[in-house]
C-alpha positions as CSV (number, residue, x, y, z in Angstrom):
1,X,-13.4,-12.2,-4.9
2,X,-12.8,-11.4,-8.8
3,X,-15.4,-8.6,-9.3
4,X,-14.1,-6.5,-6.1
5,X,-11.3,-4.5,-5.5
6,X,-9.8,-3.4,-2.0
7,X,-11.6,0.3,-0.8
8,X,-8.6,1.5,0.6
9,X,-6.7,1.6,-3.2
10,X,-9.5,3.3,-4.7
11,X,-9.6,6.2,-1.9
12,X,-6.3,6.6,-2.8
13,X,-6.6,6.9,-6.0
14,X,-9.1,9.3,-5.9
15,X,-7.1,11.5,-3.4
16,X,-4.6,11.2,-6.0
17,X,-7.2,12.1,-8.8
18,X,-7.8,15.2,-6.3
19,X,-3.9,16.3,-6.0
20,X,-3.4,16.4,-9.8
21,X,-6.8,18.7,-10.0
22,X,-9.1,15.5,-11.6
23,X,-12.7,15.1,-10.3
24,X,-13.2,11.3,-9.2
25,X,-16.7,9.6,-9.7
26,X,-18.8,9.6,-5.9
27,X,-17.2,6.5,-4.3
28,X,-19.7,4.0,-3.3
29,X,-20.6,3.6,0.7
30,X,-19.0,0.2,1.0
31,X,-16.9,-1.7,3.3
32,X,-13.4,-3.0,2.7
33,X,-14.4,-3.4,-1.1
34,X,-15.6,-2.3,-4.0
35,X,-16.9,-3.4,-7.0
36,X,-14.3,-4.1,-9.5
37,X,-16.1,-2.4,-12.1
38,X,-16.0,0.8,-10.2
39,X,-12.7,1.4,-9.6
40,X,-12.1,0.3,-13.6
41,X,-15.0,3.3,-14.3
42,X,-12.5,5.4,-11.9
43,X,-9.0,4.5,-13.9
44,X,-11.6,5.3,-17.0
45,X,-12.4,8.9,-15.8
46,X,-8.5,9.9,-14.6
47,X,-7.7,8.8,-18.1
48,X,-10.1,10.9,-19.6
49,X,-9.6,13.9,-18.0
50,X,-5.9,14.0,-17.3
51,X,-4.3,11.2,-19.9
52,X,-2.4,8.2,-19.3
53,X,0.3,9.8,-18.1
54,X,-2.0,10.9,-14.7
55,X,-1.8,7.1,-13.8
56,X,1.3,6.7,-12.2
57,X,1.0,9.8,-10.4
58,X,-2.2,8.6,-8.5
59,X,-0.4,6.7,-6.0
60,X,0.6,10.4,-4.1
61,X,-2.5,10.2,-2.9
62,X,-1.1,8.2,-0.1
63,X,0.4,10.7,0.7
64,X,-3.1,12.4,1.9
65,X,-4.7,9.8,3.4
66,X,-2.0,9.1,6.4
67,X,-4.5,6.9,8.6
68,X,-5.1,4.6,5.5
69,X,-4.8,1.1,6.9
70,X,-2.2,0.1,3.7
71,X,-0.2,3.7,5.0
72,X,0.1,2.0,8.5
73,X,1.1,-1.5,7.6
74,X,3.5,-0.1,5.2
75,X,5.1,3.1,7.6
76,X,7.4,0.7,9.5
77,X,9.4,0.0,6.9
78,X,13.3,0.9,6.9
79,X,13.9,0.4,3.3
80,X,11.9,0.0,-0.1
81,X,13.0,-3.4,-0.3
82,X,11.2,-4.3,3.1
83,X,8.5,-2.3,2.0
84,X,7.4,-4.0,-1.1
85,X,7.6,-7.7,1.0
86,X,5.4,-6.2,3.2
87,X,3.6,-5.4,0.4
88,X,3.5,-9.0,-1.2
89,X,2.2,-9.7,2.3
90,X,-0.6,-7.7,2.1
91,X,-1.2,-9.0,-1.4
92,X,-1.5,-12.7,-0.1
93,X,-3.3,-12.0,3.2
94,X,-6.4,-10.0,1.1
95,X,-5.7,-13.3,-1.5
96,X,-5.5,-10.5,-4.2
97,X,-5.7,-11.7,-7.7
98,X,-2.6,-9.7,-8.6
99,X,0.8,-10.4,-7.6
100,X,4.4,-8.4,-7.3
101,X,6.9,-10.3,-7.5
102,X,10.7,-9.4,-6.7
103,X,13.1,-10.7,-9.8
104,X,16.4,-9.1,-8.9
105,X,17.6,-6.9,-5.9
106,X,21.0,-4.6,-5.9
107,X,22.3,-1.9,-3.8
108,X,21.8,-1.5,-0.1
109,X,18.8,-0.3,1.9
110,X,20.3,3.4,1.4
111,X,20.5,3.5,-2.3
112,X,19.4,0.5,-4.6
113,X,17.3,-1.0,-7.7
114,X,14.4,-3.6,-7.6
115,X,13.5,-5.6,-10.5
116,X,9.9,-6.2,-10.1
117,X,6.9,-7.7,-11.5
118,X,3.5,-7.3,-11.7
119,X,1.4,-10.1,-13.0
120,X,-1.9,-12.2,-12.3
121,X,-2.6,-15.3,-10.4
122,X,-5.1,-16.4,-13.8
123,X,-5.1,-16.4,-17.4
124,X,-6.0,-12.7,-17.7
125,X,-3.0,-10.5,-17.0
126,X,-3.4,-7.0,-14.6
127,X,-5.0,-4.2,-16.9
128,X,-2.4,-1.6,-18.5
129,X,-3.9,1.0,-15.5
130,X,-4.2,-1.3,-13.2
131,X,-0.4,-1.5,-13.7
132,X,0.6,2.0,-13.6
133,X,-1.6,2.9,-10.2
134,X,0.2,0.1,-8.1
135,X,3.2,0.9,-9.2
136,X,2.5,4.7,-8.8
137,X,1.4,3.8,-5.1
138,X,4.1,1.5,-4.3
139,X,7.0,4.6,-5.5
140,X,4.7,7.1,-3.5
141,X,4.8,4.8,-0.8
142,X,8.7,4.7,-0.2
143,X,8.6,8.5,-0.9
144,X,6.7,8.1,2.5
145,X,9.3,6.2,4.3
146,X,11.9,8.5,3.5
147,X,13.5,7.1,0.2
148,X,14.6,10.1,-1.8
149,X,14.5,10.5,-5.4
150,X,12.3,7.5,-6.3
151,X,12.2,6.4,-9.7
152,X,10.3,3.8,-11.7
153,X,11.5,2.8,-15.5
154,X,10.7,0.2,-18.1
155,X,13.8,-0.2,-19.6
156,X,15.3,3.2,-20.5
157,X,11.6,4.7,-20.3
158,X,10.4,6.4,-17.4
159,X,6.9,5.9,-15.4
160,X,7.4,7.5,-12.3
161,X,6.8,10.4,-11.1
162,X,6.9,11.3,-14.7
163,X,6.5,10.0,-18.4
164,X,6.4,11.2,-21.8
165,X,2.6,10.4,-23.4
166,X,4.1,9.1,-27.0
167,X,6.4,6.5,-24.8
168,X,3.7,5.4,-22.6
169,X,1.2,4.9,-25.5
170,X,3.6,2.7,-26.7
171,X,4.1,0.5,-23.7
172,X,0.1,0.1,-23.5
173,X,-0.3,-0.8,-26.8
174,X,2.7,-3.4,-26.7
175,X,1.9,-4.7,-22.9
176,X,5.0,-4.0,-21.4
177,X,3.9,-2.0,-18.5
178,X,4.2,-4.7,-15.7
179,X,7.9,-4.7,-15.4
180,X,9.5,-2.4,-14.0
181,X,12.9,-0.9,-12.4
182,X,12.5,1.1,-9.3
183,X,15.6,3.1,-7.7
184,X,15.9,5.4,-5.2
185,X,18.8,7.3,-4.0
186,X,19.8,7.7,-0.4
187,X,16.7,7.7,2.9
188,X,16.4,11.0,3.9
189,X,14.2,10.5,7.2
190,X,14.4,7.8,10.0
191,X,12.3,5.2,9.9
192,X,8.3,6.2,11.5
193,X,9.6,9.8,11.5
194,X,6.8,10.2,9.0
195,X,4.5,8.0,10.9
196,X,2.6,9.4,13.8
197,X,0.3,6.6,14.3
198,X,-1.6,4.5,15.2
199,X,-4.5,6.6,13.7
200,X,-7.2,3.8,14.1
201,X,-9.1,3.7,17.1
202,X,-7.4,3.6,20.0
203,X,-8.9,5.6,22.8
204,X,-8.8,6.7,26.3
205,X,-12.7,5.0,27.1
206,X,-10.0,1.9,26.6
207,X,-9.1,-0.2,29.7
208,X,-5.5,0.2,29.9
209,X,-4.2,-2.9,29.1
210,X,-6.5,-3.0,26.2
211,X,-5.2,0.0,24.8
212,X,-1.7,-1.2,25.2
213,X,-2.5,-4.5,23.4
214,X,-4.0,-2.0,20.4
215,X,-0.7,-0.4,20.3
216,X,1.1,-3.7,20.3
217,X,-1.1,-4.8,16.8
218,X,-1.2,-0.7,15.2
219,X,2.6,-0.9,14.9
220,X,3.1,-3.4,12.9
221,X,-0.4,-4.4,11.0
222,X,1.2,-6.7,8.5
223,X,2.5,-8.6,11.3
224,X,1.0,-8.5,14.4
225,X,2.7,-10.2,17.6
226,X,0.9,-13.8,17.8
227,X,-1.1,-14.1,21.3
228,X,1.9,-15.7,23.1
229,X,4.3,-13.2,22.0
230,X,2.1,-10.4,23.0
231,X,1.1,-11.5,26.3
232,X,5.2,-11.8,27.3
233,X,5.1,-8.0,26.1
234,X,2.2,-6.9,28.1
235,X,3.6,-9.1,31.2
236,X,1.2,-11.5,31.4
237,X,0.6,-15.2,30.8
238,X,-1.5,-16.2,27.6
239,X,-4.9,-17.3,29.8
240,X,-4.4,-14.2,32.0
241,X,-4.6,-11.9,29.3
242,X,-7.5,-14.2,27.8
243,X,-9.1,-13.8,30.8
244,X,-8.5,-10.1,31.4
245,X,-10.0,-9.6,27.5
246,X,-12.9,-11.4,28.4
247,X,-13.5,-9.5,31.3
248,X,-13.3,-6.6,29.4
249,X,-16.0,-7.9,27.0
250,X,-13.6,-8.5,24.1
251,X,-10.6,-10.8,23.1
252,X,-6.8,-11.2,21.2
253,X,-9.1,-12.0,17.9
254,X,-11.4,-9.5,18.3
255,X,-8.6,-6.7,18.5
């Protein structure tokens, strides 16, 4: 689980390698994930061509990729402090070796501060880049939900959307670019306004409770209803929807 690294972050980053004019290495023709080592060699060539300032920014390329699975689970959010738990639940659900962890909250869902975190479940703390990209893609994300004027400090320095090269250098080289103060000031859009989903396939060759029971488990992918809950929804009992599922050549797991 170590030596890969989740698909989805590395197309973003290389969408976000696109939007600042970069030229990403050819991704690799994988599944969910990737080799670690290639989206290192990816961080590697952003750096080289656009500086270590280019890191934080690389998380806009959410912003490009709107059917992205982590865009979905993520889109239903009302506030950045909802989004970064669903966030952490994501992080424990793909048993990522890197954690964000909330150490103080203040404000309201409107206009706030988070105190947050981000450190490793072994010996060998999260990378310098590594750093910077999540937390780039975490502030592009709430740009996505509506929070307005999103901005990510360590201490009095800023990170995001942008940062001075002589500061940052200095954070690398002293390892203090995993804590970090995000605000944002006021939510400009009502929550899904931005999300037109569900993206992923859901299609009219579906039988029509099947595609309802998709719809049910695309609009909120973090946490999908549990068989029971969804079956009350769909107004059915738990073994008539099994049945109807199976009839249908599929089941609740499958989906």
């Amino acid at each position: 689980m170590n030596d890969f690294a989740s698909a989805t972050m590395v197309r973003i980053l290389a969408a976000g390698m696109l939007r600042e004019g970069l030229r990403p290495p050819p991704l690799p023709q994988t599944g969910a994930r990737v080799p670690l080592a290639f989206k290192r060699e990816l961080l590697q060539s952003a750096v080289t061509q656009g500086g270590l300032t280019v890191l934080p920014r690389l998380g806009r390329g959410l912003h490009d990729l709107p059917g992205s699975p982590v865009q979905q689970a993520l889109a239903v959010s009302t506030s950045p402090s909802e989004l970064v738990e669903r966030w952490r639940r994501m992080e424990r659900y793909i048993h990522s070796r890197h954690r964000i962890d909330v150490e103080s909250a203040q404000g309201t869902s409107e206009y706030g501060a988070l105190a947050l975190c981000h450190s490793s479940l072994q010996a060998q703390q999260p990378l310098a880049p590594e750093s910077l990209v999540v937390l780039g893609v975490i502030a592009a994300a709430c740009e996505t939900i509506g929070a307005q004027n999103v901005q990510v400090h360590v201490g009095e320095i800023p990170l995001y959307p942008h940062t001075a090269p002589d500061a940052l250098a200095r954070l690398v080289a002293q390892r203090k670019t995993g804590r970090w103060i995000m605000r944002w000031q006021g939510m400009a859009l009502t929550p899904h306004s931005l999300f037109q989903g569900p993206v992923l396939p859901v299609t009219d060759r579906d039988e029509p409770t099947v595609r309802a029971l998709r719809h049910l488990l695309l609009a909120d992918l973090v946490a999908p209803p549990a068989l029971a809950d969804a079956s009350v929804r769909l107004g059915r009992s738990s073994r008539s929807l099994q049945r109807h599922l199976a009839a249908q050549d599929t089941s609740y797991s499958d989906l």
